[in-house]
N, C-alpha and C positions, 0 to 999 in steps of 0.2 A: 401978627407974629406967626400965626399957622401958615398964613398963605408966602410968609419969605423964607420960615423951612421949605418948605412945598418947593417952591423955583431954586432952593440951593439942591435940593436932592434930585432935583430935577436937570438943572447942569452938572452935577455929578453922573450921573448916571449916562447922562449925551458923553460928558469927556470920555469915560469908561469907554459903553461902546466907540465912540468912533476911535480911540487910544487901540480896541480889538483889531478895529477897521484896519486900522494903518499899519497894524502886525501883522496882518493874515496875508493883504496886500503883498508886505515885504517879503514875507516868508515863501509867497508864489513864484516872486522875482527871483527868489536864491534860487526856487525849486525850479526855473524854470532854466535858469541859467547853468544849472548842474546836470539838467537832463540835454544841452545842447552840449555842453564840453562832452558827454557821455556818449549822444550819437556821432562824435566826431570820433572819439575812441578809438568805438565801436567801427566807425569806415575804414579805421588806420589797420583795427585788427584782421576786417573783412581782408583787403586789402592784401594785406601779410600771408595772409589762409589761400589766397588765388595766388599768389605768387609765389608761397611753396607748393601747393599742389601742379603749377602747371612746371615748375624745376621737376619736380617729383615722376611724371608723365615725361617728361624730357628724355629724363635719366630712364625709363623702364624703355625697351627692344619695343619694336612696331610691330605688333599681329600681324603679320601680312596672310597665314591659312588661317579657316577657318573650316572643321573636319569633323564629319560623324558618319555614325555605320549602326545598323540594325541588323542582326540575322537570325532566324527563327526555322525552327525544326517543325512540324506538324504529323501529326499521328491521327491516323483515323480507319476505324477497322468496325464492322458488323458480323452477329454472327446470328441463324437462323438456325430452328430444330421444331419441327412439326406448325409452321408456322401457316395458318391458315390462310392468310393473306400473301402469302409469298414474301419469297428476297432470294437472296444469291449471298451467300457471304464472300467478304472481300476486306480487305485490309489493304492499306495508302501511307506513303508517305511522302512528303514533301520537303525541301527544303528551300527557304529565300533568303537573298541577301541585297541589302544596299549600302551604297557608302560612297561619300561628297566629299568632294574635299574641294574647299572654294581661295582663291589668290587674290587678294585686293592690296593695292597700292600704289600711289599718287591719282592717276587716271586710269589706267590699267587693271583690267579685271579677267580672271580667268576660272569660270567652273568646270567643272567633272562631275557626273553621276554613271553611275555603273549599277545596274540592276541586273543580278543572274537567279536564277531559277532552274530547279529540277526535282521532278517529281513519279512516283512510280505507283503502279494501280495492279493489284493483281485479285480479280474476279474466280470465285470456284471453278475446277472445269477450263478456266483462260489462260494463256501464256501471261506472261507480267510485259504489261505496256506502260509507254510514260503519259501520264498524262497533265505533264509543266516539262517545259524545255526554252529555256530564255538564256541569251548573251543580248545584253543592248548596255551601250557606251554612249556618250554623248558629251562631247567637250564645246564649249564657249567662249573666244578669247573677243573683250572687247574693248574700246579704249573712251571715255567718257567723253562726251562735248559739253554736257549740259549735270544739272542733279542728277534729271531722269533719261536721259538719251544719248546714246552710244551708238559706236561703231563697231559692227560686230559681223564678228564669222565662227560658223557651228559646222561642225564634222560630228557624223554618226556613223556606230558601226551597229550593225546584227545580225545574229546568227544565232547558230543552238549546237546544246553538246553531241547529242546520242542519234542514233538512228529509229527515224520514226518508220512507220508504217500506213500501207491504206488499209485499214480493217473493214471498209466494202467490201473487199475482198476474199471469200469464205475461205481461200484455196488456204492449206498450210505452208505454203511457200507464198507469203503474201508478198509484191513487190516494195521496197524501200524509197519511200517520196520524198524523203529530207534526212541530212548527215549533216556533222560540222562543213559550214563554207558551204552548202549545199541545200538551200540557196543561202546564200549572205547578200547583206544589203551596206552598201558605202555613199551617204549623202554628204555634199557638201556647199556651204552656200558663204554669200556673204551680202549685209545687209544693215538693218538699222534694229537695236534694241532697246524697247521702251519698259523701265520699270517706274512703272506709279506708287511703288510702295514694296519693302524690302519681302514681300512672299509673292507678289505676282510681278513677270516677265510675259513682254509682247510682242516677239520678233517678226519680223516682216524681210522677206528677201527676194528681188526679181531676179537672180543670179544665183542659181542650184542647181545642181548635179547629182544625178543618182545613177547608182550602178547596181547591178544586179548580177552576181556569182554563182554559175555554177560549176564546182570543179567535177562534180562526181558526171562523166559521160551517160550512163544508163537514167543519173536521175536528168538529166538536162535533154535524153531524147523524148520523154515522156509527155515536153509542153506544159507545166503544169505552171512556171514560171516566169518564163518566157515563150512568147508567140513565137510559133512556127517561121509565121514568115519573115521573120531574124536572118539574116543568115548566118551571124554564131547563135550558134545554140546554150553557148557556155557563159555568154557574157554580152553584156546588155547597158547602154550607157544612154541617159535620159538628159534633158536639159530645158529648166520652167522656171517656176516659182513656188518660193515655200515661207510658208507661213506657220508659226507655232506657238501655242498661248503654256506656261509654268504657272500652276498654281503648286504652294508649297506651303505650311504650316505645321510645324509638330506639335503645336499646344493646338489642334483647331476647336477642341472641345477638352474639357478637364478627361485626360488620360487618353489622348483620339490623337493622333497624326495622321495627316492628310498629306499626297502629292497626287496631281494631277498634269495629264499634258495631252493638248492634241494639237497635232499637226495635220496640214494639209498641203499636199504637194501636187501641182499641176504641170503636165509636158505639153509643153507648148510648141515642143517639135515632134510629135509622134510623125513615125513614118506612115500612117494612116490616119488621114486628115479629121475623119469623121470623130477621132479620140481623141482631137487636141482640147475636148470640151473637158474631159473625164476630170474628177478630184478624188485624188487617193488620200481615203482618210486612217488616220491612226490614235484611238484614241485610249487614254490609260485612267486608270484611277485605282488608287491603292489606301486603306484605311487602316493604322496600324494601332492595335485596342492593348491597351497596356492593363493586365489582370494583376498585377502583383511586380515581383521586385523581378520574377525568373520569366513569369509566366504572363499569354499575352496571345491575342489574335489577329488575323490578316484577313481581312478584304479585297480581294482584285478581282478588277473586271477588264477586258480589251476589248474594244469592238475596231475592227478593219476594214478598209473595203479597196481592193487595189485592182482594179480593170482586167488589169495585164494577167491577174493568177487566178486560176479555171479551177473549178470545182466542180466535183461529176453531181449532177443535177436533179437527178432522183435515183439514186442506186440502184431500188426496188421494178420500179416501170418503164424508165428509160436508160439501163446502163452503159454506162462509155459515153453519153453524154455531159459534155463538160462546159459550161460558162463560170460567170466574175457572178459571185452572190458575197452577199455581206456577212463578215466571219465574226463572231461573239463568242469571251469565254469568261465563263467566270468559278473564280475558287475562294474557299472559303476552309481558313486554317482556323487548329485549335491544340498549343501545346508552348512547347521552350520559346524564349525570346528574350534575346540579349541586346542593348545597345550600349555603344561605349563611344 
């Protein structure tokens, strides 16, 4: 009698569970078939959501500029009173600007940069001299073949505003070595443009043209930028290849904007054979330090090297004489700075 309750409660208990069984089972099936009707939904919604956003993008105008500008004021001033160590007091100021304005659409691409500078230095005791004086332009038109490879042609101009001086020269009637257009420089090339990625450009040109400006007569008999054995003295027309690498970033570091660029230009027709090796370099780098909302610093450096522009050679032991040395400048600002 024990042992046949025993087996009745015993298929009770099997019915029970596997009666679970056959629920839980079922109840998977529904769940599983409601989470499929739900991803289908769910694709219909997806779906719906790409279709008005790309209506949406339809209906909005094409960006074709894309345009920014920085320009910063700098102040810097020293002053000395019984100072054992020495100084000169002196007080500077500078001003920079730049500003891009870049055109893209279909295959079609065209940059601008424009970088001008000017800056004044006045020394105790000293007349007030500049020491920044920059006009440089530089436009880009190119038409796309590939993602990264285009067809492209670059025009430069530069020049400076104010009239410099050569302060070798003790006399107070110092002579004047540079004026607007005096010298100015006009390259022009056309060639292949490689971007690997939207902050570096690598252009490449066997087809370039440089010219060399001088309108002011006094500054252009002086040779300092064009060789003598020219026969214009005024104006001067090159013909090689040019090469030039864009590095660009505004974010390069948290609050750090970067542009960099160097180019290199070879005359592969000098009228003096022994110079068709020569490479005129030009090389830039500008870091722009963002202090605050107003306020912000500037970094620049240029190093130069161009054959053809003579530079008197030791003023002190050997004066009046002149050759090609390699030209380095660097400034370093601290004041107003605005981009919009």
């Amino acid at each position: 009698m024990y042992l046949k309750k025993l087996l009745i409660a015993g298929m009770m208990c099997f019915s029970i569970a596997s009666q679970a069984q056959q629920d839980s089972v079922s109840k998977i099936d529904q769940k599983t078939k409601e989470l499929a009707d739900a991803k289908v939904q769910l694709a219909k919604a997806q779906a719906n959501v790409d279709a008005l956003n790309a209506q949406i993008a339809a209906l909005k105008p094409i960006q074709k500029w894309k345009s920014g500008r920085v320009i910063s004021v700098n102040f810097n001033q020293g002053a000395f009173s019984n100072w054992s160590q020495g100084g000169v007091n002196a007080i500077s100021a500078t001003a920079l600007a730049n500003g891009y304005a870049n055109y893209k659409f279909n295959n079609w691409t065209w940059d601008n940069n424009l970088d001008l500078a000017y800056g004044v230095l006045k020394n105790q005791g000293e007349s007030v001299r500049k020491n920044e004086d920059k006009i440089d332009y530089a436009a880009k038109v190119g038409r796309r073949v590939s993602e990264k490879l285009s067809w492209a042609s670059i025009a430069r101009f530069e020049s400076q505003f104010d009239l410099g001086y050569d302060f070798n020269d003790e006399n107070e009637d110092r002579p004047v070595i540079s004026k607007f257009m005096s010298p100015a420089y006009l390259k022009l090339s056309v060639g292949i443009d490689y971007k690997p990625n939207s902050k570096l450009s690598m252009y490449f040109s066997p087809a370039a043209g440089k010219w060399t400006f001088i309108t002011d007569d006094s500054i252009a008999a002086l040779g300092i930028y064009i060789p003598k054995e020219h026969a214009n003295p005024n104006r001067r027309g090159e013909f090689g290849a040019l090469t030039s690498f864009v590095y660009q970033d505004k974010d390069f570091t948290k609050n750090v904007g970067l542009r960099t660029s160097l180019e290199l230009f070879n005359n592969y027709t000098d009228i003096v054979e022994e110079n068709r090796g020569n490479i005129d370099v030009d090389w830039q780098v500008r870091f722009d330090i963002k202090l605050g909302k107003y306020f912000g610093a500037n970094l620049f450096t240029h190093l130069k090297y161009d054959h053809d522009t003579k530079i008197e050679y030791d003023p002190v032991n050997l004066p009046g004489v002149k050759a090609p040395r390699t030209q380095f400048k660097e400034l370093f600002g601290l004041g107003f700075q605005y981009k919009f």
